[in-house]
ROMAR-724926 format. One record per residue (C-alpha): residue number from 0; residue in three letters; x, y, z; chain. Coordinates in pm, 1 decimal, always signed. Layout:
% ROMAR-724926
[NUM; 'ALA'; [X; Y; Z]; 'A'] ...
This chain:
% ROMAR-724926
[0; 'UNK'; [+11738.5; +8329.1; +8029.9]; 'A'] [1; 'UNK'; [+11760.9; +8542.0; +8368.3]; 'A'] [2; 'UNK'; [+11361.6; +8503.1; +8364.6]; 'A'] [3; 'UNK'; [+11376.2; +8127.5; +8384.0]; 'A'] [4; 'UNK'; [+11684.6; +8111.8; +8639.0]; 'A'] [5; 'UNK'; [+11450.7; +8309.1; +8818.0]; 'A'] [6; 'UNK'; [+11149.3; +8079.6; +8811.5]; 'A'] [7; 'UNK'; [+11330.7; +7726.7; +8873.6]; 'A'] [8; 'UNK'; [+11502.3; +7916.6; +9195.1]; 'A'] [9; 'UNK'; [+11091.3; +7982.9; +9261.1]; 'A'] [10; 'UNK'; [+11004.1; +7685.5; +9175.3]; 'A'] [11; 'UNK'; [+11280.0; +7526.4; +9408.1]; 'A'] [12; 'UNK'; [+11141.1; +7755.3; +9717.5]; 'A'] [13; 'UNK'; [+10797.2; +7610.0; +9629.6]; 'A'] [14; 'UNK'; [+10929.3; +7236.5; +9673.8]; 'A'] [15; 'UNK'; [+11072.1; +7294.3; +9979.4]; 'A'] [16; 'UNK'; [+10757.9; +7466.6; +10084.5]; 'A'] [17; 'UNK'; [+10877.0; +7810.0; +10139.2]; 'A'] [18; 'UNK'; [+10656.3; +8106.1; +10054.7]; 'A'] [19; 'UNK'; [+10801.4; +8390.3; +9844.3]; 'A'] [20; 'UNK'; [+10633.0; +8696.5; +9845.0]; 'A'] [21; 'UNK'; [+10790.1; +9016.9; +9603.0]; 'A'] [22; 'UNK'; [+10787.0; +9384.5; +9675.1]; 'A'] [23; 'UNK'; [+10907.0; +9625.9; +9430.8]; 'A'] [24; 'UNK'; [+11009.2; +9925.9; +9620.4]; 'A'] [25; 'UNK'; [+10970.8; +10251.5; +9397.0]; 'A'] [26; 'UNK'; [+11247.3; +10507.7; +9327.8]; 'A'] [27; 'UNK'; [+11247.8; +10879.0; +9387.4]; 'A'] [28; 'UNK'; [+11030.9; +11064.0; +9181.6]; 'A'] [29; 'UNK'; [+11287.6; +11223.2; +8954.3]; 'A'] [30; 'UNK'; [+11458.5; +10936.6; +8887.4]; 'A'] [31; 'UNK'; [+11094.4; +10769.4; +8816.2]; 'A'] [32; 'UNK'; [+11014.4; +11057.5; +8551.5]; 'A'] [33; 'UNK'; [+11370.2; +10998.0; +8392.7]; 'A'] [34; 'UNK'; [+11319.3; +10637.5; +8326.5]; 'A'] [35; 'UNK'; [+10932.9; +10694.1; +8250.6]; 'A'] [36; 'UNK'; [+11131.8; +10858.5; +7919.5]; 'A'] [37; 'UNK'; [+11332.5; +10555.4; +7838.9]; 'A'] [38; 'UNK'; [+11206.8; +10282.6; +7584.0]; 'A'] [39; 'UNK'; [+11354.1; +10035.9; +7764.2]; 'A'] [40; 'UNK'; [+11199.1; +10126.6; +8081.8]; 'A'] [41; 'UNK'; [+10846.1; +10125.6; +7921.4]; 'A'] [42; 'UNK'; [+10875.7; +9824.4; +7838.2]; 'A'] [43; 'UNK'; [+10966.3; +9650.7; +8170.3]; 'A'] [44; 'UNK'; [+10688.1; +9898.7; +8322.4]; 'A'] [45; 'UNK'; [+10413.4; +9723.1; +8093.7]; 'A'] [46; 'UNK'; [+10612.2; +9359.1; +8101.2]; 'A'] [47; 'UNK'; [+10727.3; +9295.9; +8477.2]; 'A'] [48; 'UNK'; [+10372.7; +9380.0; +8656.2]; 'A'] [49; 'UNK'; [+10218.4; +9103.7; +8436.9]; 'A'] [50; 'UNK'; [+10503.4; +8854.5; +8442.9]; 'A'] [51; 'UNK'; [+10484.3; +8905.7; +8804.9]; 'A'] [52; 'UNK'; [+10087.8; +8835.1; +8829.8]; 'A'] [53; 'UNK'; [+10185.3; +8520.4; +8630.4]; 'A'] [54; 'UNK'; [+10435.5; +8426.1; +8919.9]; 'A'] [55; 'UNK'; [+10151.1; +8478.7; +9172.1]; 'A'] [56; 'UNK'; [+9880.2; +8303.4; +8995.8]; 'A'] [57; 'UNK'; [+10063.3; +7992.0; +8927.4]; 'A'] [58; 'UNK'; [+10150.6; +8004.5; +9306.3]; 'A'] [59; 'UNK'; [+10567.5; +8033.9; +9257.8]; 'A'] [60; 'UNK'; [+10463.4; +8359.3; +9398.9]; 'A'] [61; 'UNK'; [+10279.4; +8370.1; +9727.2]; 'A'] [62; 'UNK'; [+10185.4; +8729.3; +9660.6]; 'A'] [63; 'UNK'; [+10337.3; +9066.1; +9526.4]; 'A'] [64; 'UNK'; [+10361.6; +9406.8; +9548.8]; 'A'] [65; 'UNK'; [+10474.0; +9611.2; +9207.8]; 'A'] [66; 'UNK'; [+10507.6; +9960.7; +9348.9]; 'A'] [67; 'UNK'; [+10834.0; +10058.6; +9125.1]; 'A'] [68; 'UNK'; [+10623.1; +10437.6; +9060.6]; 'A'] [69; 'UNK'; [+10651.5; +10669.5; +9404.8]; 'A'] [70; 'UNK'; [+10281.0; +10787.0; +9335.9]; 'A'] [71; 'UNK'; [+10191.4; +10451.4; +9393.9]; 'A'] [72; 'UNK'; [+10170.6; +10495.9; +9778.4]; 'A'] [73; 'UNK'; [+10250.1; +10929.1; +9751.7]; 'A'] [74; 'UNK'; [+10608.9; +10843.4; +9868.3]; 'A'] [75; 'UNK'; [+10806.4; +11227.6; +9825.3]; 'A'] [76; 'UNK'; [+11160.9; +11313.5; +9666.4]; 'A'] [77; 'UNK'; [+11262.1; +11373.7; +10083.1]; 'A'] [78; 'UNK'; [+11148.5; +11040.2; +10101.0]; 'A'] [79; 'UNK'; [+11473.7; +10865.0; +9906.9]; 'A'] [80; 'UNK'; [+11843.9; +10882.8; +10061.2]; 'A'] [81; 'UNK'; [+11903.7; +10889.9; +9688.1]; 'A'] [82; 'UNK'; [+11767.2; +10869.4; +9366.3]; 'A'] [83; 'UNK'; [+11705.2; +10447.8; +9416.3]; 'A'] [84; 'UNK'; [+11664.7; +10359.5; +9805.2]; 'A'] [85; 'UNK'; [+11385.5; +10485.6; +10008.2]; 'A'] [86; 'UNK'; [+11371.3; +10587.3; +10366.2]; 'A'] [87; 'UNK'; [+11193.4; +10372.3; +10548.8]; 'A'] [88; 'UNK'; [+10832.0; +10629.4; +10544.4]; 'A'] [89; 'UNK'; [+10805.6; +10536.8; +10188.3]; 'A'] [90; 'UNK'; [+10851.8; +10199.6; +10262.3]; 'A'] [91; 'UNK'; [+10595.0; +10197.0; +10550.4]; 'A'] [92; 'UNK'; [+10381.3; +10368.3; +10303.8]; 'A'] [93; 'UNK'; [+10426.3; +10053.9; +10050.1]; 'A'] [94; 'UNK'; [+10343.9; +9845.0; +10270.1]; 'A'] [95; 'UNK'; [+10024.5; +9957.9; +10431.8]; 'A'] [96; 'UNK'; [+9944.7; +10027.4; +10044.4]; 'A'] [97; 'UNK'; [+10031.6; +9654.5; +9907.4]; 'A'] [98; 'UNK'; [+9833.8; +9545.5; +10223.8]; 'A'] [99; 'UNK'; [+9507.1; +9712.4; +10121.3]; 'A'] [100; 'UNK'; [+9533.2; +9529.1; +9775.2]; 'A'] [101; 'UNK'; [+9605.8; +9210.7; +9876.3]; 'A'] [102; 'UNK'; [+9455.8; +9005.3; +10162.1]; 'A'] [103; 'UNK'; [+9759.9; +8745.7; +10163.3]; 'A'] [104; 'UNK'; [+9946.2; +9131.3; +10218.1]; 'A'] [105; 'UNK'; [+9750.9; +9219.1; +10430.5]; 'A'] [106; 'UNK'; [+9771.7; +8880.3; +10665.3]; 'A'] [107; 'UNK'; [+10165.7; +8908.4; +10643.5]; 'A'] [108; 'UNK'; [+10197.7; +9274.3; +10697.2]; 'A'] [109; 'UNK'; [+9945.7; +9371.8; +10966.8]; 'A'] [110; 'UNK'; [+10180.1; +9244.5; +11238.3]; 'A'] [111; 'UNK'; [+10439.0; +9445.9; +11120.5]; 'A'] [112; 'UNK'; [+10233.6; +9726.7; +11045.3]; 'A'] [113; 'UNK'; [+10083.0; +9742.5; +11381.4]; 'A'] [114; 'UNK'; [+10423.1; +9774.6; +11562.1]; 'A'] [115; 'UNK'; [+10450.9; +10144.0; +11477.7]; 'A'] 
């Protein structure tokens, strides 16, 4: 399956001692409330935040961000070029966000964060 493709390429990062961290940038909020109606989309919304936390606890995953929702850090429709890619505000905003909920965030991001 896709899913374990995905973990031996982890696990192969992991080997060679690389650190992986995941973000999950969210979409604009209209194209957020459209898929919040899809069955599909529910699903991966209740599946992928938990198969990620998986990823992280067995420590394929250094650490992760799901922020696929634009409430998540109050990213705005002005905020997307389109309905998928976000300006880079919103992605500050994701950032700073994941980096409050996560110290191994916050260690990797601060740098970054502090630039601006």
């Amino acid at each position: 399956t896709s899913l374990q493709k995905f973990a031996d390429i982890l696990q192969y990062a992991k080997e060679e001692k690389s650190n992986v961290y995941i973000f999950v940038l969210p979409v604009a909020p209209s194209f957020f409330n459209n898929f919040e109606r899809s069955h599909r989309f529910k699903n991966i919304m209740e599946t992928l935040p938990n198969t990620l936390a998986k990823l992280e606890k067995s420590g394929l995953v250094k650490a992760q961000c799901f922020a696929l929702d634009p409430a998540f850090a109050n990213c705005q429709m002005e905020e997307f070029g389109d309905g998928i890619h976000p300006y880079d505000s919103c992605i500050s905003k994701v950032l700073q966000t994941c980096s409050k909920n996560s110290n191994e965030l916050r260690n990797l991001l601060e740098p970054i964060l502090n630039q601006n």
